[in-house]
MOPAC internal coordinates of N, CA, C and O (Angstrom, degrees):
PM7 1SCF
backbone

  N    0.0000 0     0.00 0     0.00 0    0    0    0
  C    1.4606 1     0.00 0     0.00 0    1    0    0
  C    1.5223 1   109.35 1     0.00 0    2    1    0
  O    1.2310 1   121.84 1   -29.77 1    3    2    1
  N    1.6316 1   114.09 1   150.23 1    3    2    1
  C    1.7271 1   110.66 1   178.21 1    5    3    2
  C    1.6033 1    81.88 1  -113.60 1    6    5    3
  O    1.2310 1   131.36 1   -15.38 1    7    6    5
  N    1.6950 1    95.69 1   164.62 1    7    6    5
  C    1.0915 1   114.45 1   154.86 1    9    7    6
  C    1.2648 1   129.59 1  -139.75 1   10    9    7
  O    1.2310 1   120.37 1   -42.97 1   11   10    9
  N    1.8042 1   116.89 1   137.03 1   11   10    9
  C    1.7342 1    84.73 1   171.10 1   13   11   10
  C    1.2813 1   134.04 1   -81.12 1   14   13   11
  O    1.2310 1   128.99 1    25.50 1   15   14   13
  N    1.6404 1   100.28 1  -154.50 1   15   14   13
  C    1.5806 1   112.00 1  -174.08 1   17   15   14
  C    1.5245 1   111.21 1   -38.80 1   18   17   15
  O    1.2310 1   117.38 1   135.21 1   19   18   17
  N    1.5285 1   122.60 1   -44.79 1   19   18   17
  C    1.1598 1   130.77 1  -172.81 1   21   19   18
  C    1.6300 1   123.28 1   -85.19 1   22   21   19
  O    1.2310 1   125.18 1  -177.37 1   23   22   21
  N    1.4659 1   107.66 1     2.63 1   23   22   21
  C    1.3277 1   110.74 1  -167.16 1   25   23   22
  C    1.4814 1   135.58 1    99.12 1   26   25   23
  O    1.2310 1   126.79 1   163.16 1   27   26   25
  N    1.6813 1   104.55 1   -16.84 1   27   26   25
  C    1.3088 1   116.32 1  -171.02 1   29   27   26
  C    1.7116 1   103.90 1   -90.09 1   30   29   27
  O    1.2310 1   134.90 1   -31.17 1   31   30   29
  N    1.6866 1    88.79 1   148.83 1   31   30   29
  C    1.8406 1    96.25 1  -169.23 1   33   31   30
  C    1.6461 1    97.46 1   -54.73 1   34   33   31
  O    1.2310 1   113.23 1    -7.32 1   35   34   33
  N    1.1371 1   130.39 1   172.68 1   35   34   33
  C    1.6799 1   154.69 1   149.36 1   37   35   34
  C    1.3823 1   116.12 1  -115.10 1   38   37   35
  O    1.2310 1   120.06 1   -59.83 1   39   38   37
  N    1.1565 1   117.49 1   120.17 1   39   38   37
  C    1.5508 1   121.04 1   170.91 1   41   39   38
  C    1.4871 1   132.92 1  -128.81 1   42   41   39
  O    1.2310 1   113.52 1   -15.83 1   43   42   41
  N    0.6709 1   129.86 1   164.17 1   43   42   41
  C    1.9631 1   115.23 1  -173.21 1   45   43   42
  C    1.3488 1   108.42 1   -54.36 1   46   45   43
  O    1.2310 1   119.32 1   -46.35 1   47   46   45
  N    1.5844 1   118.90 1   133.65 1   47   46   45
  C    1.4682 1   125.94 1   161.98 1   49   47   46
  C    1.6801 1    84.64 1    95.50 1   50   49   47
  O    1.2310 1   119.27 1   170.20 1   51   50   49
  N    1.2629 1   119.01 1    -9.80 1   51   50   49
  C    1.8457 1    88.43 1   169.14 1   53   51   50
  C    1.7746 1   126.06 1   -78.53 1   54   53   51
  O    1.2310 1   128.60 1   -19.35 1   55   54   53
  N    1.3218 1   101.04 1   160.65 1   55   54   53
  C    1.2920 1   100.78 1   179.03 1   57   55   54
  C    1.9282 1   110.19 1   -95.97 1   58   57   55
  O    1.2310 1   128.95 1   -57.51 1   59   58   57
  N    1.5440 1   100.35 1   122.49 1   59   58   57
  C    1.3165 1   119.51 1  -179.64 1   61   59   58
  C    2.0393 1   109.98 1   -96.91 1   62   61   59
  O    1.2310 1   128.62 1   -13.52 1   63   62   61
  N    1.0476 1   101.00 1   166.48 1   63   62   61
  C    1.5882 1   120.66 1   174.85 1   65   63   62
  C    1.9489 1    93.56 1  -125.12 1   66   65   63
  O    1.2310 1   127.84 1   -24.91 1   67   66   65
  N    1.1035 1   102.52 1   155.09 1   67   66   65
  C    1.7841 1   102.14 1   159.55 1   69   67   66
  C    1.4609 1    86.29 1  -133.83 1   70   69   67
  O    1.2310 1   129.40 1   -40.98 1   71   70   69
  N    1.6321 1    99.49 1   139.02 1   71   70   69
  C    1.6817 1    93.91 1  -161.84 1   73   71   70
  C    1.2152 1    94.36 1  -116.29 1   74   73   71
  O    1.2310 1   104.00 1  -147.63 1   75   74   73
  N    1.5564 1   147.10 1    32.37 1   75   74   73
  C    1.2725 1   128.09 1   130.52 1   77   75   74
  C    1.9500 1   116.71 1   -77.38 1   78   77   75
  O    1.2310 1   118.37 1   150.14 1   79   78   77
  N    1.1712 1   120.71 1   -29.86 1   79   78   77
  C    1.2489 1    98.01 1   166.67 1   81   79   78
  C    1.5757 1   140.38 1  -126.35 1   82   81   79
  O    1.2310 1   137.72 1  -161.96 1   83   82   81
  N    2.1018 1    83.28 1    18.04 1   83   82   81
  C    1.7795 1   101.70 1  -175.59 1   85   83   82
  C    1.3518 1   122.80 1    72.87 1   86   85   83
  O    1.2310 1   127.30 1  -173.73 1   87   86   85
  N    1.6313 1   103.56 1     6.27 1   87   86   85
  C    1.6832 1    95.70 1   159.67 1   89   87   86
  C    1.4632 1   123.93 1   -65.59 1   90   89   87
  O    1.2310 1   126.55 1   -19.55 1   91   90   89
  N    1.1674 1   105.01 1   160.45 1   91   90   89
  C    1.6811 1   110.67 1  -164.85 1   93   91   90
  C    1.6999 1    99.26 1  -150.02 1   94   93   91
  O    1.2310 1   132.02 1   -30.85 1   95   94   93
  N    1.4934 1    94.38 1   149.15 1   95   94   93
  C    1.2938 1    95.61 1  -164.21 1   97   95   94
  C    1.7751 1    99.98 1   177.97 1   98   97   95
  O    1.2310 1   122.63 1    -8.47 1   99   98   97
  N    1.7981 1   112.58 1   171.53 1   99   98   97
  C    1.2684 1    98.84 1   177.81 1  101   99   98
  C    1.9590 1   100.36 1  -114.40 1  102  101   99
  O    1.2310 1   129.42 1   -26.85 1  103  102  101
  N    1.1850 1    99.44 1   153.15 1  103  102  101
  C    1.3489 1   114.73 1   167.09 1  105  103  102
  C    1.5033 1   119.69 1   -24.39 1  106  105  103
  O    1.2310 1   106.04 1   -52.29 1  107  106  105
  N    1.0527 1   143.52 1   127.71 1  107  106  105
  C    1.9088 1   132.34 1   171.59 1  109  107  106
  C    1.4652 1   104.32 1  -113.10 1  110  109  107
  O    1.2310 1   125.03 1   135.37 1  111  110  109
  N    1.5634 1   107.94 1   -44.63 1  111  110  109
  C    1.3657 1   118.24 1  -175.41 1  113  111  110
  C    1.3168 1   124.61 1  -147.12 1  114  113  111
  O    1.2310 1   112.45 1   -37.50 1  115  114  113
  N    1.3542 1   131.85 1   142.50 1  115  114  113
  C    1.5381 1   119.18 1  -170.30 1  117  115  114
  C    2.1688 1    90.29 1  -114.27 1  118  117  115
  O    1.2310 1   123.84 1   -22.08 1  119  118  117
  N    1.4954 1   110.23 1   157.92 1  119  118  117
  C    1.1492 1    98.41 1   152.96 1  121  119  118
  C    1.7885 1   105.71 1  -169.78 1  122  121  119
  O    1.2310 1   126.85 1    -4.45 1  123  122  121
  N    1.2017 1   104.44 1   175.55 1  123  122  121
  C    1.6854 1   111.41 1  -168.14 1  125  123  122
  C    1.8188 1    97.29 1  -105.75 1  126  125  123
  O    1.2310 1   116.67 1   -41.30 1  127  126  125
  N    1.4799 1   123.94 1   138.70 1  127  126  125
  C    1.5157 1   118.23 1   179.85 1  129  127  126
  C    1.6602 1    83.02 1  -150.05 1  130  129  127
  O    1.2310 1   132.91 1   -56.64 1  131  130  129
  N    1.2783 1    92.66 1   123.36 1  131  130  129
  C    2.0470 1   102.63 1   159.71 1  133  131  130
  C    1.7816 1    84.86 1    37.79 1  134  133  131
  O    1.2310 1   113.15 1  -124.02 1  135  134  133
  N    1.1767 1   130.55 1    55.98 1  135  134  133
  C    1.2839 1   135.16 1   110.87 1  137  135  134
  C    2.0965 1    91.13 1    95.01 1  138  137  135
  O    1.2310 1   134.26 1  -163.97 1  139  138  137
  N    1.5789 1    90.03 1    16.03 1  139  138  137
  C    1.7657 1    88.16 1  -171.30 1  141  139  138
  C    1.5564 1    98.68 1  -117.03 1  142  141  139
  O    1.2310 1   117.62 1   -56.53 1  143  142  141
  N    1.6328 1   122.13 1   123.47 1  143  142  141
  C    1.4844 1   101.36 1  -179.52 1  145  143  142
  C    1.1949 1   111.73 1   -92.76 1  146  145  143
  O    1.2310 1   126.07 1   -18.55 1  147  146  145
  N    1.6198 1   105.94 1   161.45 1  147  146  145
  C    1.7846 1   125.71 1   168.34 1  149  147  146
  C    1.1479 1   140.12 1  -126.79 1  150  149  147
  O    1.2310 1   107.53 1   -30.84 1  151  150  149
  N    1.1335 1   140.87 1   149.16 1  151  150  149
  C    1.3713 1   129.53 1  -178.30 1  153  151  150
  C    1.5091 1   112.64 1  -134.68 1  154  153  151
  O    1.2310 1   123.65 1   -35.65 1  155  154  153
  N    1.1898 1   110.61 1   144.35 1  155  154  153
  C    1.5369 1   136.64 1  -164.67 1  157  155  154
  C    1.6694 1    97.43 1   -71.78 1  158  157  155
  O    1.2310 1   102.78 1   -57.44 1  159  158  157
  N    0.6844 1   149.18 1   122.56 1  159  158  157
  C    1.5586 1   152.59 1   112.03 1  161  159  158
  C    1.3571 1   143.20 1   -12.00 1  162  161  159
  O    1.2310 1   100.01 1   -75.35 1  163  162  161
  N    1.4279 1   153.76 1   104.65 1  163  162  161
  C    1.3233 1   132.52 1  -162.58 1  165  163  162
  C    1.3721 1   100.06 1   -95.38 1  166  165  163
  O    1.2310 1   110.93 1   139.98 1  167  166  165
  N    1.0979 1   134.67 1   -40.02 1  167  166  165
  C    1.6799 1   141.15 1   167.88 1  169  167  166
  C    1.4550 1   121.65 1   -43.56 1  170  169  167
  O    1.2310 1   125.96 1   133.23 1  171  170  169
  N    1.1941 1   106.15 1   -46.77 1  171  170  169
  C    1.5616 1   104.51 1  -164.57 1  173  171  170
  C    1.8415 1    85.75 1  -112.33 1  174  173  171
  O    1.2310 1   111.13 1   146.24 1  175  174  173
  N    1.2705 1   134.30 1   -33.76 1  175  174  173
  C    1.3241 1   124.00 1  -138.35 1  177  175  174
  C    1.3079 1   132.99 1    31.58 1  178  177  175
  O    1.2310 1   123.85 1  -124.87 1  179  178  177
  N    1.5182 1   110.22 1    55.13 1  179  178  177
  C    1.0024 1   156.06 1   173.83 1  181  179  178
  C    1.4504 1   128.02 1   -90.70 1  182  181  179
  O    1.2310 1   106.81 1   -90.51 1  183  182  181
  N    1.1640 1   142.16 1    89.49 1  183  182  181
  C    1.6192 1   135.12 1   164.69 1  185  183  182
  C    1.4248 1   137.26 1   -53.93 1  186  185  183
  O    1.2310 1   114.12 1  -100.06 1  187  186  185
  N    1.5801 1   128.74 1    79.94 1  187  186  185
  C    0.7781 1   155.00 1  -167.99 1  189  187  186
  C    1.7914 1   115.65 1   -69.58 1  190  189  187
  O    1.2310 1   120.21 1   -57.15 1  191  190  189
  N    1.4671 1   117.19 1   122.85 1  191  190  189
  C    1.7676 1   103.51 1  -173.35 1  193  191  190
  C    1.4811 1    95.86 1   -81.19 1  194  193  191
  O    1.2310 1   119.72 1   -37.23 1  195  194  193
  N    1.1414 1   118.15 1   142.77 1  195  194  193
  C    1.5922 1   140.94 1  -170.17 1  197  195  194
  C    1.1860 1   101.06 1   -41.11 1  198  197  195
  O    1.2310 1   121.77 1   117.84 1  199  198  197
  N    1.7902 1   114.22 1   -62.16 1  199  198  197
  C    1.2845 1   143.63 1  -178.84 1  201  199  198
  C    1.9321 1   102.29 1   -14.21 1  202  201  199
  O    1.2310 1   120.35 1   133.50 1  203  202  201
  N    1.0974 1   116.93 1   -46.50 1  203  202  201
  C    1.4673 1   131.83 1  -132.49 1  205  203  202
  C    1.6378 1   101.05 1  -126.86 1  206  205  203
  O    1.2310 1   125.51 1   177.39 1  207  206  205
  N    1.2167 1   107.02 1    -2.61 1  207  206  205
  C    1.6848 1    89.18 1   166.87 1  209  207  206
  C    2.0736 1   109.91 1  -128.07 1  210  209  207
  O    1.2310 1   130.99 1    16.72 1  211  210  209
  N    1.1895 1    96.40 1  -163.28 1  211  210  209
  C    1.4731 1    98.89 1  -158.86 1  213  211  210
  C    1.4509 1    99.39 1  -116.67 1  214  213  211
  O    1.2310 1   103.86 1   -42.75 1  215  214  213
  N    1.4872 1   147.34 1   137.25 1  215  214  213
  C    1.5135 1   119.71 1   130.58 1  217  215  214
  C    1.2948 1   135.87 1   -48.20 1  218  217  215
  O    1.2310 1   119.24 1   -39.45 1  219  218  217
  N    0.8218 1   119.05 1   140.55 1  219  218  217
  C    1.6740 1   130.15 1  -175.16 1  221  219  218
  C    1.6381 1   111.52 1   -91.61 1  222  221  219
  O    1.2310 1   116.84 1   -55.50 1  223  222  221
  N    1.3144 1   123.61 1   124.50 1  223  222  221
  C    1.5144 1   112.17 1   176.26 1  225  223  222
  C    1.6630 1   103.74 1   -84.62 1  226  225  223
  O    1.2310 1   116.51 1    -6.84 1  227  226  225
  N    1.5220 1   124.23 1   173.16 1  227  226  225
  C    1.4467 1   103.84 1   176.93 1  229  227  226
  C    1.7494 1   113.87 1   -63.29 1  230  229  227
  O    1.2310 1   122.24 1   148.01 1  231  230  229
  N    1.2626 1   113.32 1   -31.99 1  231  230  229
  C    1.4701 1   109.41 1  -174.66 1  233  231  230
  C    1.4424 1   108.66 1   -69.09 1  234  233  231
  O    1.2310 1   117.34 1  -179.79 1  235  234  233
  N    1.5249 1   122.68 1     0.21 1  235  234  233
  C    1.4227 1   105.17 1   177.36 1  237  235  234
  C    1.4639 1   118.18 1   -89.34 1  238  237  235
  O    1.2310 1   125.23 1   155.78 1  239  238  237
  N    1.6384 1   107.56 1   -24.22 1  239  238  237
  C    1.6946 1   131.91 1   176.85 1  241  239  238
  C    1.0935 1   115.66 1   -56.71 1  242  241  239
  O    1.2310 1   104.02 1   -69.67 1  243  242  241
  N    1.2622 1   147.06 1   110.33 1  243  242  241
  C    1.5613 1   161.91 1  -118.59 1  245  243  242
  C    1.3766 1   103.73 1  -155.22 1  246  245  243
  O    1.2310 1   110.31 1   -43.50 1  247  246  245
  N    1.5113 1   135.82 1   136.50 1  247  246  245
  C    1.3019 1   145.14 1  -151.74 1  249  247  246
  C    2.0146 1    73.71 1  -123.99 1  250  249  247
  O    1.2310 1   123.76 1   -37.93 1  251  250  249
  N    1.0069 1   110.39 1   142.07 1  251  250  249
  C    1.5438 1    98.65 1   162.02 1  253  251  250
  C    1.5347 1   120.42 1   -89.19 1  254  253  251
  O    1.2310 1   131.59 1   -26.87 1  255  254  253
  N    0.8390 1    95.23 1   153.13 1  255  254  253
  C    1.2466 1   116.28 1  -167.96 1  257  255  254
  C    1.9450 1   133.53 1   -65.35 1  258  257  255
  O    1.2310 1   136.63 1   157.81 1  259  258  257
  N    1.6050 1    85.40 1   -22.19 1  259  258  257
  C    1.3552 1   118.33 1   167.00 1  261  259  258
  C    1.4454 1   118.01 1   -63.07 1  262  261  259
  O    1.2310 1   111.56 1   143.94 1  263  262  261
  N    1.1495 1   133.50 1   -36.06 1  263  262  261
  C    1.2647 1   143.62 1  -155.84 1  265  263  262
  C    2.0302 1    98.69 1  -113.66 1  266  265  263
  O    1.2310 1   127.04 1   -31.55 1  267  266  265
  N    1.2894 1   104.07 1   148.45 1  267  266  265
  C    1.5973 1   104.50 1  -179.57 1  269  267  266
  C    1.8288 1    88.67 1  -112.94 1  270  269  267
  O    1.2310 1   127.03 1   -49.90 1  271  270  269
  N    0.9975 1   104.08 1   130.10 1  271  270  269
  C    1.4345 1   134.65 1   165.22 1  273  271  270
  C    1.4767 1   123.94 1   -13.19 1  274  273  271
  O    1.2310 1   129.12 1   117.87 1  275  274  273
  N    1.4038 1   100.04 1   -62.13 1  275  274  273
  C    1.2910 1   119.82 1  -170.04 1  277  275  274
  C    1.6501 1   119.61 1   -93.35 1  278  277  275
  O    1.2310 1   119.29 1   163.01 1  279  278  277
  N    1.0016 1   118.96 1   -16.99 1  279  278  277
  C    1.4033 1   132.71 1   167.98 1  281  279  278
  C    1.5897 1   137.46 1  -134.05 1  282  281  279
  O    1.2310 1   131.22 1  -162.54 1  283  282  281
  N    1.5773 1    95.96 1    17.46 1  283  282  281
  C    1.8434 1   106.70 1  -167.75 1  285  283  282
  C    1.3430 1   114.72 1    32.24 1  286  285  283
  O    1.2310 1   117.91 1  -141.36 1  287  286  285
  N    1.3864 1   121.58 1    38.64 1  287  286  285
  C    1.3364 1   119.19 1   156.81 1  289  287  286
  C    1.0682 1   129.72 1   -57.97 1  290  289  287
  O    1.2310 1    98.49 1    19.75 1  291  290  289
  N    1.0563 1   156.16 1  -160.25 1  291  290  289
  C    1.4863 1   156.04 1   153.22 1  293  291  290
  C    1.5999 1   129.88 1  -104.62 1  294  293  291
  O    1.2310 1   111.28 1  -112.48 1  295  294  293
  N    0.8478 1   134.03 1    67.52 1  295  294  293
  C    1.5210 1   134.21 1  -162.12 1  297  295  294
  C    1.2138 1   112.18 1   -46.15 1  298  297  295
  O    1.2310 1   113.90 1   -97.97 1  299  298  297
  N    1.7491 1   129.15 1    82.03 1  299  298  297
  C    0.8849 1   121.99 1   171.74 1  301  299  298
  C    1.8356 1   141.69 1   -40.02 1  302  301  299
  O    1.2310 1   137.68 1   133.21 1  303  302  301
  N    1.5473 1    83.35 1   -46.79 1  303  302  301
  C    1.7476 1   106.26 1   174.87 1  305  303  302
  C    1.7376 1   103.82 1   -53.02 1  306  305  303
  O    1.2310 1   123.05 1   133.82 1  307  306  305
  N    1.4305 1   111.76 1   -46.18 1  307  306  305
  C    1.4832 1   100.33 1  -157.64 1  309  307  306
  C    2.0705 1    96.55 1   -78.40 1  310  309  307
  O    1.2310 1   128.86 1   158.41 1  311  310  309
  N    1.5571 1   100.54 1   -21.59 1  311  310  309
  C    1.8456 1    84.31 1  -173.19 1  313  311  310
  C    1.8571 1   107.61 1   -80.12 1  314  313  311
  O    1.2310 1   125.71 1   168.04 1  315  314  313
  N    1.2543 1   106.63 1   -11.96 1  315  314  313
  C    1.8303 1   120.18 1   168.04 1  317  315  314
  C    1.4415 1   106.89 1   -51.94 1  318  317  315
  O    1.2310 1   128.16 1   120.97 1  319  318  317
  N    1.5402 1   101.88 1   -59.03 1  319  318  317
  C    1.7107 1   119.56 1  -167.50 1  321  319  318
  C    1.6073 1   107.95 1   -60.74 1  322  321  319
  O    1.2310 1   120.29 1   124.60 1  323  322  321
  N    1.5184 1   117.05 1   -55.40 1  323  322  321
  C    1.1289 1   115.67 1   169.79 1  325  323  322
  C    1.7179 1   128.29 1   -68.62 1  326  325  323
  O    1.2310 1   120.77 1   161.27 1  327  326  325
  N    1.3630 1   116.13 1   -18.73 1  327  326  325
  C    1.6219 1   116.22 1   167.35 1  329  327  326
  C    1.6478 1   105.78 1   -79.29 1  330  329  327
  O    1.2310 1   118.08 1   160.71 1  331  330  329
  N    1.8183 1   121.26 1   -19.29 1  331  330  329
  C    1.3670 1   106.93 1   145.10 1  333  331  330
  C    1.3394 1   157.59 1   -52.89 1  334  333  331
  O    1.2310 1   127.83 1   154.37 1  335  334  333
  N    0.9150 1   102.53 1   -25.63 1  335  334  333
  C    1.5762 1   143.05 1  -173.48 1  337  335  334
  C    1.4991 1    87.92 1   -96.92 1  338  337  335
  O    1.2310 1   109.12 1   112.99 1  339  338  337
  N    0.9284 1   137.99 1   -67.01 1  339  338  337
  C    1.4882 1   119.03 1   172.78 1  341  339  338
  C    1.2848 1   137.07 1   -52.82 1  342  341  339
  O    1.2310 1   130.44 1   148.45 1  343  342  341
  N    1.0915 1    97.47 1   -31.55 1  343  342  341
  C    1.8715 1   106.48 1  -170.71 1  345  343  342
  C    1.9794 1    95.18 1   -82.27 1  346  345  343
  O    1.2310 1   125.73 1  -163.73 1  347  346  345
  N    1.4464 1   106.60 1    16.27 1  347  346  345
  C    1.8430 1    94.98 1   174.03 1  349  347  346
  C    1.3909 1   101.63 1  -124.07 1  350  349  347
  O    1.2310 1   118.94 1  -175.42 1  351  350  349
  N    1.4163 1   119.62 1     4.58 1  351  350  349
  C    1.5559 1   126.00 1   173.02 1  353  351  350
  C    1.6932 1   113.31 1   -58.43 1  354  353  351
  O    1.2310 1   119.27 1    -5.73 1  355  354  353
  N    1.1961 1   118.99 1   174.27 1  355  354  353
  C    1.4087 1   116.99 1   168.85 1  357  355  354
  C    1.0444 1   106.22 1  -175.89 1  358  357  355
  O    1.2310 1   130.43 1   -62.13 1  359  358  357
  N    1.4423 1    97.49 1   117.87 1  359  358  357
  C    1.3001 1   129.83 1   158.71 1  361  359  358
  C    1.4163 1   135.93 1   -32.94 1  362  361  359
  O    1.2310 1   121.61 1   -25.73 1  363  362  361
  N    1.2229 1   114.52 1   154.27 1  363  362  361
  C    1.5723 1    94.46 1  -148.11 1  365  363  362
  C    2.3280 1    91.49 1  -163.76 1  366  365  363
  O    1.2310 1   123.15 1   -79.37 1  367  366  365
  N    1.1303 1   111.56 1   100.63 1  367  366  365
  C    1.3195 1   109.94 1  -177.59 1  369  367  366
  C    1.4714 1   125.55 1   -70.13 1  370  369  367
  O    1.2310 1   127.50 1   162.94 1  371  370  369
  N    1.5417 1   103.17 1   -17.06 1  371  370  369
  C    1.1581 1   124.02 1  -178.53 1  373  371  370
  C    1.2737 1   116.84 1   -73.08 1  374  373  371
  O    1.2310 1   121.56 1   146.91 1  375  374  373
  N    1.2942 1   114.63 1   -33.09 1  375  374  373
  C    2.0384 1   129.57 1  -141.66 1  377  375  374
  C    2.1161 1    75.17 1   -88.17 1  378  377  375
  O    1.2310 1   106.38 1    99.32 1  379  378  377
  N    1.2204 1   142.92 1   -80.68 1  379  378  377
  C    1.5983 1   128.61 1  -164.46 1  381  379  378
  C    1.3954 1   107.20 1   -93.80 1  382  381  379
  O    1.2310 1   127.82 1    -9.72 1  383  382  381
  N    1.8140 1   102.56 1   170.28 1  383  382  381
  C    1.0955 1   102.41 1  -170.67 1  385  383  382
  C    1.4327 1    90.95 1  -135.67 1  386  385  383
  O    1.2310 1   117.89 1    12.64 1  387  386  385
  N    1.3257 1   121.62 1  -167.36 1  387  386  385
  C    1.5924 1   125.95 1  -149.08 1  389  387  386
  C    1.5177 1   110.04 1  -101.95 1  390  389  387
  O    1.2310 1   112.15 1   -45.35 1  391  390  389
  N    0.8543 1   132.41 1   134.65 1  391  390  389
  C    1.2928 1   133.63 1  -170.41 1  393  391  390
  C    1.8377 1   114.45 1   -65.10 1  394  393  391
  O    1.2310 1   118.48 1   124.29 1  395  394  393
  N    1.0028 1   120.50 1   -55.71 1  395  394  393
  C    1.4018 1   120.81 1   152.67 1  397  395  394
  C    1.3405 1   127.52 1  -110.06 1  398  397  395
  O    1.2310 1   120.10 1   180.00 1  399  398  397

């Protein structure tokens, strides 16, 4: 059995978070290596250590917002609205610090 960050089992087809950079995605593959578990990624196809991601309940799984439903169009208006909302942020050198 894997578990995540929180303790809860992981199994194929679940939906994970990796919570250093908030990718999200569903399960493809779980497996055990030198005694550390991992799980496969469908987003990135990426192998993720168990340790480090989240289960997802369904209400946490998010369709983005960019895309309209019914025709995978691209919602231009909504990626405008949100690069608005950005361009009033501010930066700040102080707020992180360096990884090594």
């Amino acid at each position: 059995m894997v578990f995540d960050a929180r303790g809860l089992e992981i199994t194929l087809d679940s939906h994970v978070r990796y919570v250093d950079t908030g990718t999200m995605g569903k399960v493809l593959d779980l497996k055990t290596q030198d005694g550390i578990d991992w799980v496969k990624i469908d987003k990135t196809e990426l192998w993720y250590r168990s340790n480090l991601v989240e289960l997802l309940d369904e209400k946490d799984i998010k369709k983005s917002s960019f895309y309209d439903e019914g025709d995978n169009e691209i919602d231009v208006e909504a990626m405008k609205e949100k690069a608005k909302s950005l361009e009033n942020m501010q930066m700040d050198s102080s707020v992180a610090e360096g990884g090594g």
